[in-house]
PAZAPA-4460 file (N, C-alpha, C; in steps of 0.05 Angstrom, whole numbers, plus 32768, in hexadecimal, padded with zeros to 4 digits):
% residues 250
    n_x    n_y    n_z   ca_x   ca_y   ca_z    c_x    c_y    c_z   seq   type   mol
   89C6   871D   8728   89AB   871C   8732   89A5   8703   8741     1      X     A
   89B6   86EF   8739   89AD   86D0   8744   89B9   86DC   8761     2      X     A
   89CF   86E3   8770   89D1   86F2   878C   89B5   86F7   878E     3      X     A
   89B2   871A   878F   8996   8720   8793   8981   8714   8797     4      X     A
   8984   86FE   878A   8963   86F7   877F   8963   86DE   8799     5      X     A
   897D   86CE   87A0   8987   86C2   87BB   897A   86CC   87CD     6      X     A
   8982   86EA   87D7   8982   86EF   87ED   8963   86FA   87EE     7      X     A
   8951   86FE   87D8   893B   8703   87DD   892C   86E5   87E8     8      X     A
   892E   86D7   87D5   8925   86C0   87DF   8927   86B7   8801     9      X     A
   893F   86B6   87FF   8941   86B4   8828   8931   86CB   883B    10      X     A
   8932   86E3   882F   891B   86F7   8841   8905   86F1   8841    11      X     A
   88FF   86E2   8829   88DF   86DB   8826   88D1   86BC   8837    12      X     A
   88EF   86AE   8836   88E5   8694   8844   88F1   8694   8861    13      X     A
   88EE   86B1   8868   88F8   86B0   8889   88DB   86B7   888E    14      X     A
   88CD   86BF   8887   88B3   86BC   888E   88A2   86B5   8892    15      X     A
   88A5   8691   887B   889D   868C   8880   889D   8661   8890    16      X     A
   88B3   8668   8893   88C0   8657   889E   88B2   864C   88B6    17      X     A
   88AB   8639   88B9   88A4   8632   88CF   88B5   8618   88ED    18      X     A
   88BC   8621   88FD   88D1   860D   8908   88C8   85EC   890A    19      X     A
   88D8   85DE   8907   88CC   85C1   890C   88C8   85B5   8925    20      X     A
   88B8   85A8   892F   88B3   859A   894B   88D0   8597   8959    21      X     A
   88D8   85A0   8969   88E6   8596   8979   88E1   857B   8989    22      X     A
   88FA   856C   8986   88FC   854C   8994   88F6   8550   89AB    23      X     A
   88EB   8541   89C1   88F5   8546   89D6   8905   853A   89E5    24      X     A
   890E   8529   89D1   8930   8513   89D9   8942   852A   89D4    25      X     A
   8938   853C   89C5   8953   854B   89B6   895D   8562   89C1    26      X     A
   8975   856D   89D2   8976   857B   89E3   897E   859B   89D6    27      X     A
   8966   85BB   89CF   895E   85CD   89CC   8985   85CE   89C5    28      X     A
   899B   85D8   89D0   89B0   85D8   89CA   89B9   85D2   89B0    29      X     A
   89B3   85B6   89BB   89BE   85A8   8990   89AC   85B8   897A    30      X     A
   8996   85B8   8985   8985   85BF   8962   8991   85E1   8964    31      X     A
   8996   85F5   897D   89A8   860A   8977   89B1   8608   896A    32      X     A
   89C6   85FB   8972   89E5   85FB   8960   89E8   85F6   894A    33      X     A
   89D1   85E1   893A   89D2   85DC   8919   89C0   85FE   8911    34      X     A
   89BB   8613   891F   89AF   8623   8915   89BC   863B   8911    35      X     A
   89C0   8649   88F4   89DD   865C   88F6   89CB   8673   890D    36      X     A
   89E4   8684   890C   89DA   869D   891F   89D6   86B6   890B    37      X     A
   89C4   86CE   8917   89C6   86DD   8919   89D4   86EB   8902    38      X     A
   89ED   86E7   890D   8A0D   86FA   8906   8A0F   86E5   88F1    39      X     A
   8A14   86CE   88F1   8A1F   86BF   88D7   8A08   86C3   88C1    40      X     A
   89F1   86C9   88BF   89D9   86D1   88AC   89E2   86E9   88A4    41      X     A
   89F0   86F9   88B7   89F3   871F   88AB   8A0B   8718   8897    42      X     A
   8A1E   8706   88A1   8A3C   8701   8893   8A39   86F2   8879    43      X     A
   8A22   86E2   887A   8A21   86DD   885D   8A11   86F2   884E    44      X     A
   89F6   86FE   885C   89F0   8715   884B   8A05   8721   8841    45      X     A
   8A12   8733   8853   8A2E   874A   8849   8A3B   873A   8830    46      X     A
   8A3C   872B   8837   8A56   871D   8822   8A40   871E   880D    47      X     A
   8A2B   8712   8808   8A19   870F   87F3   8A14   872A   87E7    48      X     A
   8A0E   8743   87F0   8A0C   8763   87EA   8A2C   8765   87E2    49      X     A
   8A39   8766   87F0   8A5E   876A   87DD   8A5F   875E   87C4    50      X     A
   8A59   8740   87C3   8A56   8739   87AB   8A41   8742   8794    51      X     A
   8A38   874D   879F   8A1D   8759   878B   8A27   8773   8786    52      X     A
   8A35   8781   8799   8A3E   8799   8791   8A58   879B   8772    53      X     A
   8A61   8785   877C   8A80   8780   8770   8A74   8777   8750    54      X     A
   8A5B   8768   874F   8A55   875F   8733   8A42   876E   8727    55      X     A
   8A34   8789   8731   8A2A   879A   872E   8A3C   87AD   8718    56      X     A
   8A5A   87B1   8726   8A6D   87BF   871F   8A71   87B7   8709    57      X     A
   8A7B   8799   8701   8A87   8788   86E8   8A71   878F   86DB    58      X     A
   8A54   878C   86DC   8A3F   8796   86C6   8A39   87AF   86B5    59      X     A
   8A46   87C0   86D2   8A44   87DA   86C7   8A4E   87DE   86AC    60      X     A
   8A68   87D8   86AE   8A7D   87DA   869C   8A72   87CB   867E    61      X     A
   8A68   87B5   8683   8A5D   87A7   8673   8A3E   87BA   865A    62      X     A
   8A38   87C1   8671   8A1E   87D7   8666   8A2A   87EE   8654    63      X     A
   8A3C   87F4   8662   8A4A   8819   865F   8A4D   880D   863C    64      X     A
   8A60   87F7   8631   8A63   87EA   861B   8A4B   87EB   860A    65      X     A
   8A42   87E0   8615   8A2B   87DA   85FF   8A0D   87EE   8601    66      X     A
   8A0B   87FE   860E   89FD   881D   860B   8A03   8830   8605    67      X     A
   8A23   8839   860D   8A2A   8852   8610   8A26   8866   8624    68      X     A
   8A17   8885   861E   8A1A   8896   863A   8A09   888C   863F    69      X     A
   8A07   8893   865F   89F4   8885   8670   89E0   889F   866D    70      X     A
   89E0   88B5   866A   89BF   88C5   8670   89B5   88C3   8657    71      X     A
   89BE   88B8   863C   89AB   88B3   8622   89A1   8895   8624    72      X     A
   89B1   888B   8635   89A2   886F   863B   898F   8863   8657    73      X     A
   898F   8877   8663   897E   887E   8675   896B   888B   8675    74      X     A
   8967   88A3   8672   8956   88BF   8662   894B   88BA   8649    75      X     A
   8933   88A0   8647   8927   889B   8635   890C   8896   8636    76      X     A
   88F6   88A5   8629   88DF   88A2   8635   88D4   8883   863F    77      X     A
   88E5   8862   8629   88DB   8852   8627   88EE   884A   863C    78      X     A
   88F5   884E   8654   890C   8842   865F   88FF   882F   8675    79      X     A
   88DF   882C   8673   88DB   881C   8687   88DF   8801   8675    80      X     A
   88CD   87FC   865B   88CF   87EC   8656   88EA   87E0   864A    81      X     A
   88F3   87F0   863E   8915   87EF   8632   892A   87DF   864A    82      X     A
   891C   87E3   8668   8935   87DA   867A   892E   87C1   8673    83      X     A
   890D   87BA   8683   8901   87A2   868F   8903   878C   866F    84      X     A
   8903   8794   865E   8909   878C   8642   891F   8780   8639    85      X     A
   8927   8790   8636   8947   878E   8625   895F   8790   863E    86      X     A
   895D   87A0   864C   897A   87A8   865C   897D   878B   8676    87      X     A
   8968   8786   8685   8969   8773   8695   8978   875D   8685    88      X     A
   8954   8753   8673   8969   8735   8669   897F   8730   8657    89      X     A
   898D   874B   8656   89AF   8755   8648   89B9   874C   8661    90      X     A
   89BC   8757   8674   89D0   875D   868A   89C6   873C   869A    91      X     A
   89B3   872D   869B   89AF   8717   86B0   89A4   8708   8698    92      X     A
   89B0   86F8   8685   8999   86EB   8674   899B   86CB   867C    93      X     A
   89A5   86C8   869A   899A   86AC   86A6   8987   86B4   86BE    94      X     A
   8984   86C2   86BA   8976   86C7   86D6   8952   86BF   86CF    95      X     A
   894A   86AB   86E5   8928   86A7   86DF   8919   86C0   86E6    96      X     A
   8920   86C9   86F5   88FF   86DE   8707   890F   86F6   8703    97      X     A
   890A   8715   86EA   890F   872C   86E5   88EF   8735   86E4    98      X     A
   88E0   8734   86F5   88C3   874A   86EF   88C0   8754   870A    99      X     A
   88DA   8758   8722   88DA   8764   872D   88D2   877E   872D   100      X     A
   88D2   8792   8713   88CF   87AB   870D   88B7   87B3   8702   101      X     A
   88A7   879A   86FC   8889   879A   86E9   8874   87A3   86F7   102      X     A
   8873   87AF   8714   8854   87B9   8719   885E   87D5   871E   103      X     A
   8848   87E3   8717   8841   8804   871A   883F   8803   873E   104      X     A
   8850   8817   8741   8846   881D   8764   8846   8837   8769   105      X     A
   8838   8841   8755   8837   8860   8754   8820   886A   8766   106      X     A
   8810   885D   8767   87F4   8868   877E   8800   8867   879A   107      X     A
   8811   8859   879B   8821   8851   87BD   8844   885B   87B8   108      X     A
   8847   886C   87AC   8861   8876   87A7   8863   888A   87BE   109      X     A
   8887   8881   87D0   888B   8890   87E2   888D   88A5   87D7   110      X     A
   8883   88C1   87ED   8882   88DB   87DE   88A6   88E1   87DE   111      X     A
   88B7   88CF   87EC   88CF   88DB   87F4   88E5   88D0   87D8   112      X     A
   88D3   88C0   87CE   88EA   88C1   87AB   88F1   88DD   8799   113      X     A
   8911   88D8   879A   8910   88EF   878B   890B   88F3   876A   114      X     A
   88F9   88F6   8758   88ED   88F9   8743   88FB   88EA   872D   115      X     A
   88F5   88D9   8718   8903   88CF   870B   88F5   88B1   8701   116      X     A
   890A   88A4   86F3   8904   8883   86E9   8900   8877   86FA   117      X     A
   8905   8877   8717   8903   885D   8724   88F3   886D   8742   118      X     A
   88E2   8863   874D   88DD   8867   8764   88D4   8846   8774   119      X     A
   88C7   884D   8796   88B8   8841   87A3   88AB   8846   87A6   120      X     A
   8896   8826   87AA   8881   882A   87B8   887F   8828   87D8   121      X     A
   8870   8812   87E0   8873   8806   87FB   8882   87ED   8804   122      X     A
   8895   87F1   8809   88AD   87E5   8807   88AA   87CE   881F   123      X     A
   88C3   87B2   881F   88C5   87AC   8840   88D0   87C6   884F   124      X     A
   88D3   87B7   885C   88E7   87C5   8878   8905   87B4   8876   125      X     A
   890E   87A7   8870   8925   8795   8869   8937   87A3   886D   126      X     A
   893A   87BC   885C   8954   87CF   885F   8967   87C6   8846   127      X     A
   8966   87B7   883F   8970   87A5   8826   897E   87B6   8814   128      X     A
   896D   87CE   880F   8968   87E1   87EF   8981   87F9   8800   129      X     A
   8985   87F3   8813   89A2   880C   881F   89B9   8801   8817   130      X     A
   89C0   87E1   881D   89D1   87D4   8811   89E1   87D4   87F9   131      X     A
   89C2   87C8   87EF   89D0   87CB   87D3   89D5   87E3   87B7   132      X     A
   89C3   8801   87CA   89C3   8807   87B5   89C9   8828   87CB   133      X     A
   89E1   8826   87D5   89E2   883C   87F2   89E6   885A   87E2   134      X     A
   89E7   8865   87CB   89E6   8879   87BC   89D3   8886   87B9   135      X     A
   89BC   8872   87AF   89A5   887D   87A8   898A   8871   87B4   136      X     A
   898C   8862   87CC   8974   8856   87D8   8978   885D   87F8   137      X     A
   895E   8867   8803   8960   8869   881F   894A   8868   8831   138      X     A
   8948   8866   884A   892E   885D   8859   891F   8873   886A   139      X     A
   890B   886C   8861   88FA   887E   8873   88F0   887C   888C   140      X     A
   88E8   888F   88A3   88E2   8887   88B9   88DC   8870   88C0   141      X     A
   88D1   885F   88B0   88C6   8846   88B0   88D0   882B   88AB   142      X     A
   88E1   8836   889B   88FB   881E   8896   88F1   881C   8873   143      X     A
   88E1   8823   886C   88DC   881B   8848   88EA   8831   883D   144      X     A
   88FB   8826   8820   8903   8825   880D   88F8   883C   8803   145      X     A
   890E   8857   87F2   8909   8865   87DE   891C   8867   87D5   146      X     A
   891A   8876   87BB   893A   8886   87A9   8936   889F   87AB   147      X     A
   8950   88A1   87BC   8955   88BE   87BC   8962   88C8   87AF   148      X     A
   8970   88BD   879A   897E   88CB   8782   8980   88B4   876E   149      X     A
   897D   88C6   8756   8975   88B9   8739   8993   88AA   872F   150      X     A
   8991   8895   872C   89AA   8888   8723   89C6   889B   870C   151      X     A
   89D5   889A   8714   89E9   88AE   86FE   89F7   88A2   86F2   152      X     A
   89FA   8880   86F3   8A19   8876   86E9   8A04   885D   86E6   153      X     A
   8A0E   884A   86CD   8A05   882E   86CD   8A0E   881C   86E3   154      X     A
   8A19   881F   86F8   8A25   8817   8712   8A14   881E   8723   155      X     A
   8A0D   882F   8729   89F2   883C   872B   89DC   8827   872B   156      X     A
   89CE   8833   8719   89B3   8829   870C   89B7   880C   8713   157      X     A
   89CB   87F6   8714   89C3   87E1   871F   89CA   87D9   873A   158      X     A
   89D2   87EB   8743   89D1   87EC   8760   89AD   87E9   8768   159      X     A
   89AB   8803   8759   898A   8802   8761   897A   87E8   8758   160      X     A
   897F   87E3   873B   8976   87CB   8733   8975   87AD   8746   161      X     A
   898D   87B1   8752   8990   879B   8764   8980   879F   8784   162      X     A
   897F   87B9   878F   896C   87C0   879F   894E   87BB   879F   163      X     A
   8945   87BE   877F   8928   87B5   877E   8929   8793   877C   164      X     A
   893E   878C   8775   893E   8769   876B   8941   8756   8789   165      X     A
   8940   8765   87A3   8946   8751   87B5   892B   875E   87CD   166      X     A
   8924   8777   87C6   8910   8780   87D4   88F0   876D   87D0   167      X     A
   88E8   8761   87E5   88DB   8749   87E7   88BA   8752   87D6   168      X     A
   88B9   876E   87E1   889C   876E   87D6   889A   8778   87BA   169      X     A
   88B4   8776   87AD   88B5   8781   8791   88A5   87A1   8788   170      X     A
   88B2   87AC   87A0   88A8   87CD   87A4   88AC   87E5   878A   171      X     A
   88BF   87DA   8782   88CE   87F2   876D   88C1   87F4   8752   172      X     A
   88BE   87FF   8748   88B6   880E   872C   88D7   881F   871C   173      X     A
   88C9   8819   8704   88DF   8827   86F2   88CF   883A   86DC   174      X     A
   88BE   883B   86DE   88A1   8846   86D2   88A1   8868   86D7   175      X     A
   88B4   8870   86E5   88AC   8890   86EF   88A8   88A1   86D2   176      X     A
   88B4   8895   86BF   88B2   88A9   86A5   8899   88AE   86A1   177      X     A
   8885   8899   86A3   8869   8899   86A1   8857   88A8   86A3   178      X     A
   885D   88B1   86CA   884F   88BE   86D6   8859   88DD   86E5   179      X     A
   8877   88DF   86E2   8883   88F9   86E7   8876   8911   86CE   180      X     A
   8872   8927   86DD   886F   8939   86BF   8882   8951   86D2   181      X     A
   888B   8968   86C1   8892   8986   86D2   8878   898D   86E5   182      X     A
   8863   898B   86DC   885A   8999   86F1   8856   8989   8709   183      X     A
   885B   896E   870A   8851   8959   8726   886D   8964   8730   184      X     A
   8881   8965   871F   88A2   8967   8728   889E   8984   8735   185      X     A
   889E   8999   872E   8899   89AB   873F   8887   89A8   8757   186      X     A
   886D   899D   8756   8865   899E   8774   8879   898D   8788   187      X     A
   8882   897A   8774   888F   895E   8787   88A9   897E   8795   188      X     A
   88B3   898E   8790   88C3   899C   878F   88C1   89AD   87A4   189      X     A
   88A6   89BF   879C   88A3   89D2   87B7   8898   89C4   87C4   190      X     A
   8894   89AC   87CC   8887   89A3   87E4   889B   898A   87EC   191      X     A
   88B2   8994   87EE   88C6   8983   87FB   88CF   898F   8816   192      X     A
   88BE   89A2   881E   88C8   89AC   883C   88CD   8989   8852   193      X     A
   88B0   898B   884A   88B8   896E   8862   88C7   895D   885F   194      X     A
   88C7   8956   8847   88E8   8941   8848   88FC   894A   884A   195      X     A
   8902   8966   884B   8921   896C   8858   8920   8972   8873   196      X     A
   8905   8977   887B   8907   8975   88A1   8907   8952   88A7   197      X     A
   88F5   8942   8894   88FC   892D   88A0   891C   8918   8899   198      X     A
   8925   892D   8887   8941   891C   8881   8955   8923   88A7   199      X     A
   894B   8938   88B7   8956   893F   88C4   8953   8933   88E5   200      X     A
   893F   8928   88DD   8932   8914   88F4   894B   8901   8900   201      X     A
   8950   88F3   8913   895A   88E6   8925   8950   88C7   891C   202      X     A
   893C   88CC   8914   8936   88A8   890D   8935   88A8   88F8   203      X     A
   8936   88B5   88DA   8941   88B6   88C4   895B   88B0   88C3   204      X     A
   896E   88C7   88CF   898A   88C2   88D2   8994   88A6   88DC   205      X     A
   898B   8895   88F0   8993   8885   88FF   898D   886A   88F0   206      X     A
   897C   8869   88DE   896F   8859   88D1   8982   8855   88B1   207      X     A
   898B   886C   88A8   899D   8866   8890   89C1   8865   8894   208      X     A
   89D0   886C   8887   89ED   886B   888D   89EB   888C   8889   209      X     A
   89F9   88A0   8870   89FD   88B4   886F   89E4   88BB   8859   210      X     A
   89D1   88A8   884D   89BD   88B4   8843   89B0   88CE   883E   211      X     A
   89AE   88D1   885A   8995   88E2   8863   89A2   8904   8868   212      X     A
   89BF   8902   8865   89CC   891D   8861   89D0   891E   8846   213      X     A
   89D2   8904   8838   89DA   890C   881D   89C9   8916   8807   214      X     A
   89A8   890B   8813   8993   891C   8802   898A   8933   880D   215      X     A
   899E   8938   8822   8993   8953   882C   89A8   896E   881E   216      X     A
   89B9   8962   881A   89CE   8971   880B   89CB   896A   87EF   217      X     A
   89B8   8958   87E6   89B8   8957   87CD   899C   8968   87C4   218      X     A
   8987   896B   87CF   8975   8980   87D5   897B   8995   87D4   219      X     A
   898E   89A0   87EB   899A   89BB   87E5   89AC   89C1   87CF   220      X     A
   89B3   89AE   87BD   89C7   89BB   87A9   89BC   89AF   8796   221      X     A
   89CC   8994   8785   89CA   8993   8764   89AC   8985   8766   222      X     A
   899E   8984   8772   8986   897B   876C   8974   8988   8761   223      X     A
   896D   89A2   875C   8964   89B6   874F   896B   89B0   8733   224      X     A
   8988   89B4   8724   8982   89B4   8715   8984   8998   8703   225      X     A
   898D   8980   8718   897C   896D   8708   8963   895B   8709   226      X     A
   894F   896B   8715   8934   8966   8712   8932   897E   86F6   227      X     A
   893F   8992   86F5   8937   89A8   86DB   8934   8994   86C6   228      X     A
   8959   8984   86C9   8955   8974   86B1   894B   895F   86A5   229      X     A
   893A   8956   86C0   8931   893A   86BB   890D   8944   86B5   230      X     A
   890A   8960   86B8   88F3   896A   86AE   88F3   8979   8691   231      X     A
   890B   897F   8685   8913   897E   8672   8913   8964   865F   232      X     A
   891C   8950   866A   8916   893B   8661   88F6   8937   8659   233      X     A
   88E5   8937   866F   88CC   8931   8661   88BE   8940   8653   234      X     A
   88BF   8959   8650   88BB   8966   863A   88C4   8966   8618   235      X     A
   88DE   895D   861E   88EB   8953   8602   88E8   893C   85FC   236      X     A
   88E7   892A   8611   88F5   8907   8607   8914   8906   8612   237      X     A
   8922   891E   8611   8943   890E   8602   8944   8924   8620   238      X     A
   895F   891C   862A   896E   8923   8647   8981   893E   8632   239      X     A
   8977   8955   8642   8991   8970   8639   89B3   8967   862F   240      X     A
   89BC   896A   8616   89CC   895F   8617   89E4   897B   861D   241      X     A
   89E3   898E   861C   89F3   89A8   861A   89EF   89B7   8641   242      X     A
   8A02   89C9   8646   89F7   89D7   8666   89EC   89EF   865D   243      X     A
   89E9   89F5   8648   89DF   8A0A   8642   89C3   8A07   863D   244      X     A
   89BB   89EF   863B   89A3   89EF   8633   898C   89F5   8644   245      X     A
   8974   8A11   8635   8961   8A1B   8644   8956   8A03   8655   246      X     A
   894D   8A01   867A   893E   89EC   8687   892A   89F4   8692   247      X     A
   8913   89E7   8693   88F9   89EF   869B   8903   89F7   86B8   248      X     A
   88ED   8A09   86C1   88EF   8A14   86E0   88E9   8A0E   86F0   249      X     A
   88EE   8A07   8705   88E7   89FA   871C   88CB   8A0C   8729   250      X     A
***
């Protein structure tokens, strides 16, 4: 998280940065040249997201230990506070600033999250949240931040975790248990026409890597039945543990 929490910091103080007086002994060239470029800012980003990816991975493993399966430790009604609680300062317990996840952004929640623990609100534009978390986060016409698929692996989930931890306006929520019920999940459902015409858009596409086919294919297939189960879930509390088990209807 100390990565993450780096690279948010620098998004936030490119803003507000202000240049210093130029000399006028001092010839525009030199003060260039002490100034990185461009490309050497993207090269330390990259490298900074690899590294975040790579220690994301080592945690996973670390989690998988000390939870067990990932959908009984995920698939819990209390899982907002259980993360922001217990699981963060487990997994980062030097880290100063974890309340990245602490505000509700459910009144401003993109309609294009797909249903579940974690959504967005109104995100930057940074592009940040494709980086680090290119499975389950993608951009909308606009360039802001959603999840388009519900984390499946503790490799996973902090992928995303790390997506909300560098995103500047602290957009993300983990709260969806809250406010999802079956029946919001079914409208969220039949009224997904537009997001699969707009997953098909030209400036959707051009805007993510393979995103925007992958929730379009994830729409057309296993997404059905695991919104069943994740509406299963809130009817019971506990995530289906059997395939046989009866699932509410879409």
């Amino acid at each position: 998280m100390s990565i993450v929490q780096a690279v948010k910091d620098f998004l936030n103080r490119k803003a507000s940065i202000v240049p210093p007086p130029q000399d006028a002994k001092e010839p525009a060239s030199i003060l260039d040249a002490s100034r990185p470029s461009s490309e050497d800012i993207m090269k330390q980003y990259l490298a900074l997201v690899k590294d975040d990816l790579a220690q994301a991975e080592a945690d996973s493993l670390r989690l998988s230990t000390h939870y067990g399966d990932f959908a009984a430790f995920f698939y819990r009604p209390d899982f907002d506070l259980f993360l922001r609680q217990e699981v963060l300062p487990f997994q980062q317990p030097t880290t100063d600033y974890l309340a990245f996840l602490d505000n509700d952004h459910w009144g401003a929640k993109n309609p294009f999250n797909f249903p579940g623990p974690f959504y967005s609100g109104e995100s930057d534009t940074c592009g940040t949240g494709l980086d680090q978390a290119p499975a389950n986060v993608m951009l909308d016409a606009n360039g802001c931040e959603f999840v388009f698929q519900q984390p499946a692996t503790y490799y996973e989930l902090l992928c995303v975790v790390n997506a909300a931890a560098v995103e500047v306006l602290d957009s993300y929520s983990s709260n969806g248990n809250d406010h999802w019920t079956t029946e919001i999940c079914r409208n969220w459902w039949h009224n997904r026409g537009p997001l699969l015409r707009a997953l098909q858009e030209e400036k959707i596409v051009k805007r993510n890597e393979e995103q925007a086919q992958l929730y379009f294919d994830y729409l057309q297939g296993a997404a059905e039945i695991d919104l069943r189960r994740y509406c299963y879930f809130l009817e019971t509390g506990h995530y289906p543990a059997t395939e046989g088990t009866a699932l509410p209807a879409l």
